[in-house]
C-alpha positions in Angstrom: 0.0 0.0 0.0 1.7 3.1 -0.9 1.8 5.7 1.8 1.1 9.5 0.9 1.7 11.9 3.0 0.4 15.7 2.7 3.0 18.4 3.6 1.9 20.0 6.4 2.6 23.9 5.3 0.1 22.8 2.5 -2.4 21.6 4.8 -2.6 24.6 7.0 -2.3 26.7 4.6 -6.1 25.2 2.8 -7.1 25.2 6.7 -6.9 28.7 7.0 -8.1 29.3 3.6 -10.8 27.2 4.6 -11.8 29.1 7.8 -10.8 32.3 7.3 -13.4 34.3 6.3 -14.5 38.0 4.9 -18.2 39.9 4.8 -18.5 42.0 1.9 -21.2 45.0 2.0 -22.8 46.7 -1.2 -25.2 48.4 -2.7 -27.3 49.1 -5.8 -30.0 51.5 -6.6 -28.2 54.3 -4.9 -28.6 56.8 -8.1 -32.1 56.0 -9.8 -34.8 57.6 -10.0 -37.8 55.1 -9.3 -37.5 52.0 -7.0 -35.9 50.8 -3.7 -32.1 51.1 -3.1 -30.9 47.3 -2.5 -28.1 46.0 -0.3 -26.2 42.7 0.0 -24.3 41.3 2.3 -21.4 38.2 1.5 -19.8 35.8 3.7 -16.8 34.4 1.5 -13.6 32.0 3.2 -10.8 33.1 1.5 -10.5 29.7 -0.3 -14.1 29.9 -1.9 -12.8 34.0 -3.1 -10.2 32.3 -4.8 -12.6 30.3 -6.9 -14.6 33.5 -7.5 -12.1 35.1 -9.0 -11.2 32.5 -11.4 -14.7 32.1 -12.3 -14.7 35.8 -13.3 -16.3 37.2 -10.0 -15.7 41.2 -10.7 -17.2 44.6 -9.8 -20.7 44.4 -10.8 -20.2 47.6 -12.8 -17.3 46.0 -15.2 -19.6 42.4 -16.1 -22.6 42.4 -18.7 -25.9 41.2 -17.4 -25.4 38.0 -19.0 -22.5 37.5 -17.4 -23.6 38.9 -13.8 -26.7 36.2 -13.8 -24.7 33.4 -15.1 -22.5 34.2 -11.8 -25.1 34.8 -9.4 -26.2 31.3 -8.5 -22.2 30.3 -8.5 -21.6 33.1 -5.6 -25.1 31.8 -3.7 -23.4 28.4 -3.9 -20.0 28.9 -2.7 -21.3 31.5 0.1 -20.7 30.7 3.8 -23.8 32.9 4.2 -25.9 36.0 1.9 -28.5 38.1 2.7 -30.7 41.2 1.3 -31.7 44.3 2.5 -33.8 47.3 0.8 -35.2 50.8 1.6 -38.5 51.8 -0.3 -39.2 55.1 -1.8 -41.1 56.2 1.0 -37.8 55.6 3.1 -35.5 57.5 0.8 -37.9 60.9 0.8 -38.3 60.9 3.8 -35.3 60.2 5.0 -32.8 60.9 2.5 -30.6 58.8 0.5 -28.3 58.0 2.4 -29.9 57.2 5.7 -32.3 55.2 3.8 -29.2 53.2 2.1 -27.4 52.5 5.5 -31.0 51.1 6.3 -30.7 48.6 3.8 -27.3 47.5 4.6 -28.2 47.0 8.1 -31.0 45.4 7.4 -29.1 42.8 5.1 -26.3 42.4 8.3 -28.7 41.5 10.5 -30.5 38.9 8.1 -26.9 36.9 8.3 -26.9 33.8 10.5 -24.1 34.9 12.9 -23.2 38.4 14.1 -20.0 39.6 11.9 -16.7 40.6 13.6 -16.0 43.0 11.1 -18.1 44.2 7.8 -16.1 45.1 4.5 -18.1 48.0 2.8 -17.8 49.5 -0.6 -16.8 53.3 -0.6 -15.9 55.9 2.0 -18.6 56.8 3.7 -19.1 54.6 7.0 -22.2 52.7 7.9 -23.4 55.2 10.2 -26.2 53.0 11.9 -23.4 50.0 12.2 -21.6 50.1 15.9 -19.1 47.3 14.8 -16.1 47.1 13.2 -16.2 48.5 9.8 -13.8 49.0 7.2 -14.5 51.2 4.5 -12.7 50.2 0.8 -13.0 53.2 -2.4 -13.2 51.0 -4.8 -13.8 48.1 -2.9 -15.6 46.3 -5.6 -12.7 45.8 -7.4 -10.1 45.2 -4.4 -12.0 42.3 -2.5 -14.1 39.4 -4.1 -16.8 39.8 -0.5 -17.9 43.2 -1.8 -17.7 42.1 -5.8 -20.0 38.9 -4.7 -22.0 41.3 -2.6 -22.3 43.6 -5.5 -23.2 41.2 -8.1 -26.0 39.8 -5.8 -27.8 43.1 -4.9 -27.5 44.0 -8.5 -29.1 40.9 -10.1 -31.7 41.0 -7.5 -32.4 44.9 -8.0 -33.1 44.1 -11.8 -35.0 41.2 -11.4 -37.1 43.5 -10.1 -37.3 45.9 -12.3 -37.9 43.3 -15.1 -40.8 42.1 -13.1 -42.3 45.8 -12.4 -42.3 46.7 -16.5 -45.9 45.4 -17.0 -47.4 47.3 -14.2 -45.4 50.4 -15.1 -45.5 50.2 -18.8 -44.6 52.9 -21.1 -42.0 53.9 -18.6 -39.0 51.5 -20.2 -38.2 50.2 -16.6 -36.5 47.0 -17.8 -35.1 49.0 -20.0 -33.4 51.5 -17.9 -33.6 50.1 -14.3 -35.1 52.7 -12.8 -32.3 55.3 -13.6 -32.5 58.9 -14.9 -31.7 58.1 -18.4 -32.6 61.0 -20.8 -34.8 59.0 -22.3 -36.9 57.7 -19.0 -36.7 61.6 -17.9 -38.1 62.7 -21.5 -41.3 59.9 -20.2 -41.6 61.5 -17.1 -41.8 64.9 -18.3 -44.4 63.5 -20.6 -46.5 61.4 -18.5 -45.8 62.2 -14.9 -44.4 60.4 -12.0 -45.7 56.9 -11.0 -45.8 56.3 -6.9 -42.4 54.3 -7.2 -40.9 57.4 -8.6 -38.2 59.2 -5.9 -40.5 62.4 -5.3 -37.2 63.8 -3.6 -34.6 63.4 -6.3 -36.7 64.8 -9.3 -37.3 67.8 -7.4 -33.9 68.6 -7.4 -33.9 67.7 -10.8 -36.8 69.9 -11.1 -38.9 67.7 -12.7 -41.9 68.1 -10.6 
């Protein structure tokens, strides 16, 4: 019987690749002009990143829609642990942007099955609302595969959505546009109004209404 025997650098090394895990926080939606802002929330080991990345697992912003769904179920499956979080309109007049975005990411944290040590979020503003440890990445997206899985999710989910919300909002291209301020969805609104999913708040700065 031939005896093998696994070097043990090698084997601790896949332990703590294994173990060793990070929380990636992002969100979607932030800019439109109609619909809720979405947040996601990763839990990646550093081995299961790894395999991200070779699979192509990128900022959400630099993969086509084909390419984001066809990752999607590949991040749900190699994921310690993912959760979602939203704000509605309602939230983000009343409250403002931002507050209502920190909302959603807090919501999403708390959806996880354990409480996180530390949270990995995308940009520089800090999660107010959060009183844990936080690290906030520019560019994070791009620097660390939690917040690129994190992105990916919130951003297939948020246009899911918006594909589903076309019939009931028709004439106002919403698939098409994903509830962003195009020139062409502005040129609708101008033309036919707002709808109640519309951001009341941010077309007034726009002076739309």
């Amino acid at each position: 019987m031939k005896l093998i025997i696994q070097d043990v650098k090698e084997e601790d090394h896949l332990q703590v690749l294994s173990k060793v895990s990070e929380i990636g926080i992002d969100e979607v939606g932030r800019g439109a002009v109609f619909g809720p802002v979405f947040s996601a929330a990763v839990v990646l080991t550093k081995k299961n990143a790894l395999i991200l990345k070779q699979l192509g697992v990128n900022d959400s912003k630099k993969l086509t829609p084909k390419k984001r769904k066809l990752l999607f179920p590949k991040i749900i499956a190699l994921s310690s642990d993912y959760s979602l979080g939203q704000s509605s309109v309602r939230e983000i007049d009343k409250l403002g942007i931002r507050h209502a975005t920190e909302l959603s990411m807090i919501r999403a944290i708390k959806k996880l099955k354990n409480n996180p040590s530390e949270i990995l979020i995308d940009g520089a503003l800090s999660l107010r609302l959060w009183k844990g440890r936080q690290r906030n990445i520019i560019s994070g997206d791009s620097k660390f595969l939690s917040i690129a899985a994190a992105s990916i999710v919130a951003k297939v989910t948020r246009d899911f959505l918006m594909e589903r919300l076309e019939s009931k909002f028709s004439g106002y291209l919403i698939s098409k546009n994903k509830g962003y301020g195009t020139k062409e969805h502005l040129s609708i609104l101008q033309a036919n109004g707002t709808t109640y999913l519309h951001r009341k708040s941010f077309l007034t700065k726009l002076k739309l209404i």
